[in-house]
N, CA, C, O and CB atoms as a CASP TS submission, in Angstrom:
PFRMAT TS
TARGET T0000
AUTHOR 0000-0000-0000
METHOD Language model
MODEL 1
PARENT N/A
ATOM      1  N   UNK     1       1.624  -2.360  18.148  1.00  0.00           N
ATOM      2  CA  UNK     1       1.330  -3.446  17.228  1.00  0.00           C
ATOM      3  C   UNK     1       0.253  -3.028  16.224  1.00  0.00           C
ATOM      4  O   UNK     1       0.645  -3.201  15.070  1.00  0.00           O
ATOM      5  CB  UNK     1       0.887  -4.694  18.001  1.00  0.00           C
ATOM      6  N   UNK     2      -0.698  -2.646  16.292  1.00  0.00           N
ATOM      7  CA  UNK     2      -1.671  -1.949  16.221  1.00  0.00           C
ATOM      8  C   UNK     2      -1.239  -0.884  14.917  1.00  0.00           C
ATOM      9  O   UNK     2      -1.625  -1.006  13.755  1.00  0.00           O
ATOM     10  CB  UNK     2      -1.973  -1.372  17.665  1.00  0.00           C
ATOM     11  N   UNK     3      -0.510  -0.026  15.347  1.00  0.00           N
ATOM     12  CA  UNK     3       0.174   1.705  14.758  1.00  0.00           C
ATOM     13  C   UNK     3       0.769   0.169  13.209  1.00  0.00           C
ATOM     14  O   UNK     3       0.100  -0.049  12.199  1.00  0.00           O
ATOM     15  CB  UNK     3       2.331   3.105  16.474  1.00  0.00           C
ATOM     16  N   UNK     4       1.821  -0.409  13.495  1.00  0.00           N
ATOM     17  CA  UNK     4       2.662  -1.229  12.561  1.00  0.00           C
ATOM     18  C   UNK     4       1.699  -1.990  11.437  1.00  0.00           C
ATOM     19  O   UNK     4       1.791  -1.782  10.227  1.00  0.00           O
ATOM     20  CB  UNK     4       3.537  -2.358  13.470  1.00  0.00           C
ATOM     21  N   UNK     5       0.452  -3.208  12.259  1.00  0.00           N
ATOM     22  CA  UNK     5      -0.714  -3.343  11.266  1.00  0.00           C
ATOM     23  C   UNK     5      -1.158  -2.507  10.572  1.00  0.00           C
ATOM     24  O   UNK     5      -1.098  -2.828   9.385  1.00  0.00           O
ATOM     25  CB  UNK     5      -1.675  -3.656  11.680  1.00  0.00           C
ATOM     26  N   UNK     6      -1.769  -1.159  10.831  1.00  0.00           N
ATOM     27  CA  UNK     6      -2.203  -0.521   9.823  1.00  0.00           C
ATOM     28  C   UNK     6      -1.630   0.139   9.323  1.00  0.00           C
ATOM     29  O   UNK     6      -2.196   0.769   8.429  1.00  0.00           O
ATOM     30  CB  UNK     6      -2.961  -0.052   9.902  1.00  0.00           C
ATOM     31  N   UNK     7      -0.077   0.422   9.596  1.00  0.00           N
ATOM     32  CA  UNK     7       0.461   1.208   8.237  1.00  0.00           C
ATOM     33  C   UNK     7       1.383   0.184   7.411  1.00  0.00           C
ATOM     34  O   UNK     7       2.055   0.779   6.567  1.00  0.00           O
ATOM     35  CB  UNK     7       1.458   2.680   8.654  1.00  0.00           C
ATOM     36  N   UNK     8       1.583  -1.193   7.440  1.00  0.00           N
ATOM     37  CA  UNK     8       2.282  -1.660   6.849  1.00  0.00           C
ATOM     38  C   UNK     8       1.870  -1.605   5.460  1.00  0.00           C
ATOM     39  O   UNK     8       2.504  -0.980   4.610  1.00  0.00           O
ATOM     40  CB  UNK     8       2.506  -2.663   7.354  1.00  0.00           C
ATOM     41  N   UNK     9       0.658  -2.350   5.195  1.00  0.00           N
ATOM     42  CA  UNK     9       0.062  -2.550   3.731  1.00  0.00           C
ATOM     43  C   UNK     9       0.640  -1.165   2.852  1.00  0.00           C
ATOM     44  O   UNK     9       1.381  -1.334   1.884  1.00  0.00           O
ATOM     45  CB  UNK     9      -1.873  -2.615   3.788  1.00  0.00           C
ATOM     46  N   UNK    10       0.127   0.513   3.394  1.00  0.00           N
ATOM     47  CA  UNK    10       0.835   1.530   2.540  1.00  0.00           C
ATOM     48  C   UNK    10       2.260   1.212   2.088  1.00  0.00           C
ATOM     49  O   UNK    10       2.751   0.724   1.070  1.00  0.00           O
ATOM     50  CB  UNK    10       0.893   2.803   3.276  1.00  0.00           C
ATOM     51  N   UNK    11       2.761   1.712   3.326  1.00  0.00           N
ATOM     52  CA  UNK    11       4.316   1.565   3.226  1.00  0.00           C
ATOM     53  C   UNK    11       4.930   0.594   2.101  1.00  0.00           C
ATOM     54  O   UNK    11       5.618   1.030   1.178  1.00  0.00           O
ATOM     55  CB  UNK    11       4.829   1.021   4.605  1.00  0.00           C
ATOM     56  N   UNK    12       4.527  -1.132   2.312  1.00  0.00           N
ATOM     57  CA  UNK    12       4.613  -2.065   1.356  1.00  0.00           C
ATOM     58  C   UNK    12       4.528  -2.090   0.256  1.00  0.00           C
ATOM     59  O   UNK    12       5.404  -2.675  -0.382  1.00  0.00           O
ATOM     60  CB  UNK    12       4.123  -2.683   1.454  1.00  0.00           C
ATOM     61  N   UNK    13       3.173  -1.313  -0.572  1.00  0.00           N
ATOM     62  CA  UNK    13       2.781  -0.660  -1.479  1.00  0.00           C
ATOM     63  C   UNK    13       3.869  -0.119  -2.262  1.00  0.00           C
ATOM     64  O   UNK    13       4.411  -0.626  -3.245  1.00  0.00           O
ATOM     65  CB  UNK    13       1.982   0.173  -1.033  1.00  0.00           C
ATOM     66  N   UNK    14       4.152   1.156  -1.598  1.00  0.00           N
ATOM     67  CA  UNK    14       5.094   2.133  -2.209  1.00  0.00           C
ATOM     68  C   UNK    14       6.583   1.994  -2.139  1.00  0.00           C
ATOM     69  O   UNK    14       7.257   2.713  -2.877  1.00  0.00           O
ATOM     70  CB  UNK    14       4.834   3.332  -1.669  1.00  0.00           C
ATOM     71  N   UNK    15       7.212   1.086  -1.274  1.00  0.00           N
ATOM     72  CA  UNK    15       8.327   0.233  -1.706  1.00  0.00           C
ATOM     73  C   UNK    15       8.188  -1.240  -3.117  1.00  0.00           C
ATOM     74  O   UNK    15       8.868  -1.641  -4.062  1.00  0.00           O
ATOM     75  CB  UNK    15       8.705  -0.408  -0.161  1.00  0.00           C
ATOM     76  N   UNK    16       7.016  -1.548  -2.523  1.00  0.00           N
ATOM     77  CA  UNK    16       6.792  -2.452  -4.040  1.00  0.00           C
ATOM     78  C   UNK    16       7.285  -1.996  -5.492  1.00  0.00           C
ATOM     79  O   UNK    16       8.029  -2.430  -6.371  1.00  0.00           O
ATOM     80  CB  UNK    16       5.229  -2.585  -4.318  1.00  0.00           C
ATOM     81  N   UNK    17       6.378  -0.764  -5.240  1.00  0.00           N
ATOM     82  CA  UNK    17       6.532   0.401  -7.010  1.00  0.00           C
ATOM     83  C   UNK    17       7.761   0.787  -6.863  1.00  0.00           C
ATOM     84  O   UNK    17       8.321   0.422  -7.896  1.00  0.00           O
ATOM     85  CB  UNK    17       5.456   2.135  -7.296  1.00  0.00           C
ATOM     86  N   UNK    18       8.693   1.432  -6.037  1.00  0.00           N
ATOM     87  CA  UNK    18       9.615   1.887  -6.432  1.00  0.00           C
ATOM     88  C   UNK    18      10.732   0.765  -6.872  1.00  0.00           C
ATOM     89  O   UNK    18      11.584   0.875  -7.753  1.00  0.00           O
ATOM     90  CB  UNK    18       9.909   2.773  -5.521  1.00  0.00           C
ATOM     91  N   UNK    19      10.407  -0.667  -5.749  1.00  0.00           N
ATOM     92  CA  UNK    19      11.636  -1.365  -6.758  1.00  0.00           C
ATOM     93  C   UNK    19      11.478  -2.030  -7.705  1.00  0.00           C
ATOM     94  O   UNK    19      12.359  -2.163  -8.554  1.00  0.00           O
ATOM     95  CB  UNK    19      12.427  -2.173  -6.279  1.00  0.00           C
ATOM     96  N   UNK    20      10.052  -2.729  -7.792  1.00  0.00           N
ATOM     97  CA  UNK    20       9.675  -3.700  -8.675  1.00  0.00           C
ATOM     98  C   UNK    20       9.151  -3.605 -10.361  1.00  0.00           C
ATOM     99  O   UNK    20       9.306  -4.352 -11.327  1.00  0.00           O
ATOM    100  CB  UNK    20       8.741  -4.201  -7.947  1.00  0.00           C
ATOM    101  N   UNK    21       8.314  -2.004 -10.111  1.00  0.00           N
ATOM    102  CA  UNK    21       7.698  -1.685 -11.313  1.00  0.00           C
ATOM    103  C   UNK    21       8.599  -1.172 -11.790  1.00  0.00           C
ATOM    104  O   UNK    21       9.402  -0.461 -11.187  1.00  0.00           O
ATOM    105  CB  UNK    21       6.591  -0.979 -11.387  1.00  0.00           C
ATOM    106  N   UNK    22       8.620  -1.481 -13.101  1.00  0.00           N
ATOM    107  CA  UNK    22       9.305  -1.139 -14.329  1.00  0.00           C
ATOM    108  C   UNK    22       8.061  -0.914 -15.684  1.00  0.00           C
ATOM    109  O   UNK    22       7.094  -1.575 -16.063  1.00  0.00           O
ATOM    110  CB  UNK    22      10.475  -2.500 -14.632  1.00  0.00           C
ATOM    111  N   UNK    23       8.727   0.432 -16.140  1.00  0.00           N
ATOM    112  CA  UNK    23       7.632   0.631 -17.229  1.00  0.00           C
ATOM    113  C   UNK    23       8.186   0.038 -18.140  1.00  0.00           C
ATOM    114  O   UNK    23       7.208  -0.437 -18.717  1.00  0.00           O
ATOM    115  CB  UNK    23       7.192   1.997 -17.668  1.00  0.00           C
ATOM    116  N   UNK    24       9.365  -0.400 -18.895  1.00  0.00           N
ATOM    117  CA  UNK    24       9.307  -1.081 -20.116  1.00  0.00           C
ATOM    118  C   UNK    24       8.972  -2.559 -19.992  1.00  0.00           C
ATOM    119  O   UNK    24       9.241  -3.290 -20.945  1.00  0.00           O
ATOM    120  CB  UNK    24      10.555  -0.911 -20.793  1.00  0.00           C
ATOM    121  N   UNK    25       8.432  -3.036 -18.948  1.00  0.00           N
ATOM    122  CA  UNK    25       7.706  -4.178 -18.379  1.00  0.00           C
ATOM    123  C   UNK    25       5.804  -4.716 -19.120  1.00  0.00           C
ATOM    124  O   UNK    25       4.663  -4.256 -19.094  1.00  0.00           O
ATOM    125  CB  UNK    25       7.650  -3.592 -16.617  1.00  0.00           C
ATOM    126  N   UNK    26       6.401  -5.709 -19.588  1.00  0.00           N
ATOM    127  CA  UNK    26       4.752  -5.819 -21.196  1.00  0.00           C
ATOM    128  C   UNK    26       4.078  -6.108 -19.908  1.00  0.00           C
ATOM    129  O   UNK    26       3.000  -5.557 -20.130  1.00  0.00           O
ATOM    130  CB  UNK    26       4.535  -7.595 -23.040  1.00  0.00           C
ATOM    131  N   UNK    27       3.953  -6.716 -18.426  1.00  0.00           N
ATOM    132  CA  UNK    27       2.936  -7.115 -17.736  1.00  0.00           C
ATOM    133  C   UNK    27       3.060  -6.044 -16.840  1.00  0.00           C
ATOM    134  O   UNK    27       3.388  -6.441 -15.722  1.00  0.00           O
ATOM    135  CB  UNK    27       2.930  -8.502 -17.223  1.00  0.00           C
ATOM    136  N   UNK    28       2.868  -4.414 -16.954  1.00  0.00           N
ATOM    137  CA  UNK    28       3.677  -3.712 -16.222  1.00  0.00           C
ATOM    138  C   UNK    28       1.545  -3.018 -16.093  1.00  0.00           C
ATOM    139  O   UNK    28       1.452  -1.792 -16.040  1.00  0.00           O
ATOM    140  CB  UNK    28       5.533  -2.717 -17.075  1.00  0.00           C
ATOM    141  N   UNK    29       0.689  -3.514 -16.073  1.00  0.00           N
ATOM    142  CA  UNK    29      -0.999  -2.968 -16.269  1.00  0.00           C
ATOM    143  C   UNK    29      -1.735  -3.831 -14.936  1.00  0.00           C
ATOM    144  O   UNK    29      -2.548  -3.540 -14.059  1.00  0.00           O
ATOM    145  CB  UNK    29      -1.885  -3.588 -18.184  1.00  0.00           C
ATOM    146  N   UNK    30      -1.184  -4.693 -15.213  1.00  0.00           N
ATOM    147  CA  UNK    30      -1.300  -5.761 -14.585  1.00  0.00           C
ATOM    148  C   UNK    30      -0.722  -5.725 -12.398  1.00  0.00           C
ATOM    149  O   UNK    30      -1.220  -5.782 -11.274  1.00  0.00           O
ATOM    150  CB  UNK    30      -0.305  -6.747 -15.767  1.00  0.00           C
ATOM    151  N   UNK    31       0.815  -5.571 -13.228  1.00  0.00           N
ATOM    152  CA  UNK    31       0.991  -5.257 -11.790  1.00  0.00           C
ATOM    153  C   UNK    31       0.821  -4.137 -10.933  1.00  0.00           C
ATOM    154  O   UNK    31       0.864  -4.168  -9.703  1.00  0.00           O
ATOM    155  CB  UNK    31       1.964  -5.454 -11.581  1.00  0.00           C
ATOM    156  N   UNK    32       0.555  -2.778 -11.922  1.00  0.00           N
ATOM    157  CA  UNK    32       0.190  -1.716 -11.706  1.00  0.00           C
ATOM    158  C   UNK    32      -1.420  -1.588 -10.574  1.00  0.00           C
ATOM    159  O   UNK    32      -1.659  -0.876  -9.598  1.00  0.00           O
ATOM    160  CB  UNK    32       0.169  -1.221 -13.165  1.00  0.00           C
ATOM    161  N   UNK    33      -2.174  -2.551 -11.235  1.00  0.00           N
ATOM    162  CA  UNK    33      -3.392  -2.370 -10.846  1.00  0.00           C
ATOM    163  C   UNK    33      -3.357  -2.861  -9.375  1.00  0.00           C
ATOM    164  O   UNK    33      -3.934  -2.368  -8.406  1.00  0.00           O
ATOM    165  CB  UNK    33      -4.368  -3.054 -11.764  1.00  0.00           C
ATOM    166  N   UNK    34      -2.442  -4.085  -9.442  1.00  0.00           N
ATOM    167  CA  UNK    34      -2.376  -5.118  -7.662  1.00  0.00           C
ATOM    168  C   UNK    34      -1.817  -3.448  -6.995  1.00  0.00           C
ATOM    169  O   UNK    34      -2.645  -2.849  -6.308  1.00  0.00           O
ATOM    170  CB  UNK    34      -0.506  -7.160  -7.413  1.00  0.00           C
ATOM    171  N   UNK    35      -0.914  -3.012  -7.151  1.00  0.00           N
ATOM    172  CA  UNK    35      -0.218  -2.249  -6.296  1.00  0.00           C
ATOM    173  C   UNK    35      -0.913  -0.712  -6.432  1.00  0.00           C
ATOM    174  O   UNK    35      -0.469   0.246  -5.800  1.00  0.00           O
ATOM    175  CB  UNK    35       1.381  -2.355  -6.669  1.00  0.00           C
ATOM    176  N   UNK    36      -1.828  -0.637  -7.160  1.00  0.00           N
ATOM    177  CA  UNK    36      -3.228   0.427  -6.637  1.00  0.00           C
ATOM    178  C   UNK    36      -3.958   0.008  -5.873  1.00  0.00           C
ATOM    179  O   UNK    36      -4.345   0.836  -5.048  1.00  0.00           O
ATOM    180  CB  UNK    36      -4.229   0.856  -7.547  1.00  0.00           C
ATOM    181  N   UNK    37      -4.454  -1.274  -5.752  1.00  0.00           N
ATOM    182  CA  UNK    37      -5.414  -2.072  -4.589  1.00  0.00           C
ATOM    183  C   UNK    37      -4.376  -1.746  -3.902  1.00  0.00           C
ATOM    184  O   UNK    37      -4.289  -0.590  -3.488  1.00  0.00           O
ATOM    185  CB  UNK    37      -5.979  -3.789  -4.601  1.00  0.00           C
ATOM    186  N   UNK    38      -3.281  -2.770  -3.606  1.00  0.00           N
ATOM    187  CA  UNK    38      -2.761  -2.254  -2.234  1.00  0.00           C
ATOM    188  C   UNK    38      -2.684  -0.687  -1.804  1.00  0.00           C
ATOM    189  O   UNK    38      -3.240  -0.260  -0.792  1.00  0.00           O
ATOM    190  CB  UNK    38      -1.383  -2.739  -2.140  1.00  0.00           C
ATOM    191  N   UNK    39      -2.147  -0.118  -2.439  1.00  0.00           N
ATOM    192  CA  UNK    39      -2.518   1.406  -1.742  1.00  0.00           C
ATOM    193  C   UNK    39      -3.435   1.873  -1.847  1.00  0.00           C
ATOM    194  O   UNK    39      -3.314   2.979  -1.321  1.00  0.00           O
ATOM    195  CB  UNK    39      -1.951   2.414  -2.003  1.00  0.00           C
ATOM    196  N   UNK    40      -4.540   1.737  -2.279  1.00  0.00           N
ATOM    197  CA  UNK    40      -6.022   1.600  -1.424  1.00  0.00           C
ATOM    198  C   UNK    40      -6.405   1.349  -0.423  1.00  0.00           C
ATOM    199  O   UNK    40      -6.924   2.174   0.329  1.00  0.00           O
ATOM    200  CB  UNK    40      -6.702   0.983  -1.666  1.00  0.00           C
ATOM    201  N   UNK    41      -6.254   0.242  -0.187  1.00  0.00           N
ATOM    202  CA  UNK    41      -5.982  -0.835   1.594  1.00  0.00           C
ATOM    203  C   UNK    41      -5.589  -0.338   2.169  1.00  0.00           C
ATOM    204  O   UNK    41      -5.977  -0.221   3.332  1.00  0.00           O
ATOM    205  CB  UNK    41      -5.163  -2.033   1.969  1.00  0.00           C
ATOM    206  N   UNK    42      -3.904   0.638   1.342  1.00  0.00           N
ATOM    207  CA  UNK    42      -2.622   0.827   2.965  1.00  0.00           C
ATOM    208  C   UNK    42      -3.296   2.279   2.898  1.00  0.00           C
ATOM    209  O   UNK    42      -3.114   2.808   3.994  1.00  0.00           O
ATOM    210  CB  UNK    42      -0.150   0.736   2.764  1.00  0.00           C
ATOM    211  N   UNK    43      -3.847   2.943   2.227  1.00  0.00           N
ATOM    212  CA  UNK    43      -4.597   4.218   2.621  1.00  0.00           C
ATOM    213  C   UNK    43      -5.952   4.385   3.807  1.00  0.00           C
ATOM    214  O   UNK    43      -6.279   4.979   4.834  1.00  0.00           O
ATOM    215  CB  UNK    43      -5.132   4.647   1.270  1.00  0.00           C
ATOM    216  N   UNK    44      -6.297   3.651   3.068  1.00  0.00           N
ATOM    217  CA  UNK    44      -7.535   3.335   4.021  1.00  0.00           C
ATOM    218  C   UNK    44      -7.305   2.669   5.600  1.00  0.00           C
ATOM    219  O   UNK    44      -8.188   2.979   6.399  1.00  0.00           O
ATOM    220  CB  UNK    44      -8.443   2.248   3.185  1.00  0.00           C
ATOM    221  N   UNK    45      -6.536   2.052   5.961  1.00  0.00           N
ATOM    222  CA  UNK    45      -5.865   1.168   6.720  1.00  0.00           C
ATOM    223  C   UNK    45      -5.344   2.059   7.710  1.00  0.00           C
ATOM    224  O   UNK    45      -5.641   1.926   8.897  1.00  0.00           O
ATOM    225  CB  UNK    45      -4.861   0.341   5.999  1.00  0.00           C
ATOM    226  N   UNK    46      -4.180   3.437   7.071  1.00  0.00           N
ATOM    227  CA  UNK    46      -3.749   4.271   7.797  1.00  0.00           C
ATOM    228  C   UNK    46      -5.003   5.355   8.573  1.00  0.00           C
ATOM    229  O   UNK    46      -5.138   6.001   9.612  1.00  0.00           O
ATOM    230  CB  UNK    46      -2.746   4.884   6.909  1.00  0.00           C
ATOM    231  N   UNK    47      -5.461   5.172   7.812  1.00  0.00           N
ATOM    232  CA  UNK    47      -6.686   6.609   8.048  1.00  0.00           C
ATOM    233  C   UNK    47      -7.466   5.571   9.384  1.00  0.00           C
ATOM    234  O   UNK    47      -7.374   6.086  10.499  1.00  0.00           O
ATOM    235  CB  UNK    47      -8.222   7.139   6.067  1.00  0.00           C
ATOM    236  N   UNK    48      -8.328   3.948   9.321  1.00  0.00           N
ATOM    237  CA  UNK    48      -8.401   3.276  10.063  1.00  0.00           C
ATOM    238  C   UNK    48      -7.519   3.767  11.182  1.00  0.00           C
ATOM    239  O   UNK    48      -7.909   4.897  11.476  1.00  0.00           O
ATOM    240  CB  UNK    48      -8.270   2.199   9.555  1.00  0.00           C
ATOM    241  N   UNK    49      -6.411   3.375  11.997  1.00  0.00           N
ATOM    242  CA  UNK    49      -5.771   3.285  12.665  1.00  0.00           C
ATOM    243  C   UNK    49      -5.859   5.119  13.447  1.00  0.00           C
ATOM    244  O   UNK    49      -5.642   5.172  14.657  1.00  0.00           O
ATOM    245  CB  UNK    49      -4.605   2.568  11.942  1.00  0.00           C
ATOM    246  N   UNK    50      -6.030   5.867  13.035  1.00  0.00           N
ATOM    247  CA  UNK    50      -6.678   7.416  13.821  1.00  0.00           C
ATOM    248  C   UNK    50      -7.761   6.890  14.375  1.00  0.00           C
ATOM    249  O   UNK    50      -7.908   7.181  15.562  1.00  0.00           O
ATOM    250  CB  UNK    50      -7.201   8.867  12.791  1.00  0.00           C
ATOM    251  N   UNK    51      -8.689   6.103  13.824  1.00  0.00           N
ATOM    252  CA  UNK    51     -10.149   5.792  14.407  1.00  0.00           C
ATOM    253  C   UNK    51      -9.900   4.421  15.803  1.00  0.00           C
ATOM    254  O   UNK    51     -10.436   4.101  16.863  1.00  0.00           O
ATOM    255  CB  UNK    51     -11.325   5.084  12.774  1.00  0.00           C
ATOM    256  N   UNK    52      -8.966   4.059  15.099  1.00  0.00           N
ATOM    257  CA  UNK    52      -8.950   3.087  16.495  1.00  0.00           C
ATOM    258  C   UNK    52      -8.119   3.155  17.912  1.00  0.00           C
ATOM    259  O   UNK    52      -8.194   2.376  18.862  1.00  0.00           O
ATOM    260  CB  UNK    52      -8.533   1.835  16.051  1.00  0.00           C
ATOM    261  N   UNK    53      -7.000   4.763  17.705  1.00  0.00           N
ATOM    262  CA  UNK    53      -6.303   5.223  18.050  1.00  0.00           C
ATOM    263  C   UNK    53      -7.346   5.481  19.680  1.00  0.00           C
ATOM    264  O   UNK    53      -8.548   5.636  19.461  1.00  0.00           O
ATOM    265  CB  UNK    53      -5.729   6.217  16.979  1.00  0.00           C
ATOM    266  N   UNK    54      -6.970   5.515  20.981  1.00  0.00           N
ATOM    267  CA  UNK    54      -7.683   6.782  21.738  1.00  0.00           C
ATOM    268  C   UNK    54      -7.361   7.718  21.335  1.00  0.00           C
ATOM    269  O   UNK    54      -6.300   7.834  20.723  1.00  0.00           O
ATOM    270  CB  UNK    54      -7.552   7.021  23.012  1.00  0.00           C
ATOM    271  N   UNK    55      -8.101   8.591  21.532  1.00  0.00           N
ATOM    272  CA  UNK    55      -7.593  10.254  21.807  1.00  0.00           C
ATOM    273  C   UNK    55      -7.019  10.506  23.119  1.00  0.00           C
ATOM    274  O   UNK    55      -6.632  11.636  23.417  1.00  0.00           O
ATOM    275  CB  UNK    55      -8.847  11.358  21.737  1.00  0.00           C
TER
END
């Protein structure tokens, strides 16, 4: 449950951009920026989840 929480946000991210963003899109700065925060989060999030992992 755990492993799935922290990698969803990435994953989400980078399916977002591939279907949603469109560059001939005039609000295309805009949504660009939400879906850099999110893969910020889902980066950080993944890297999280090693730390909360046992060894």
């Amino acid at each position: 449950l755990v492993f799935a929480l922290c990698w969803l946000p990435l994953h989400l991210s980078r399916i977002l951009k591939l279907t949603i963003y469109d560059q001939n899109d005039p609000n295309r700065c805009e949504l660009l920026s939400f879906l850099l925060v999110l893969d910020y989060i889902g980066i950080n999030m993944a890297s999280l989840n090693s730390c909360i992992n046992p060894i």
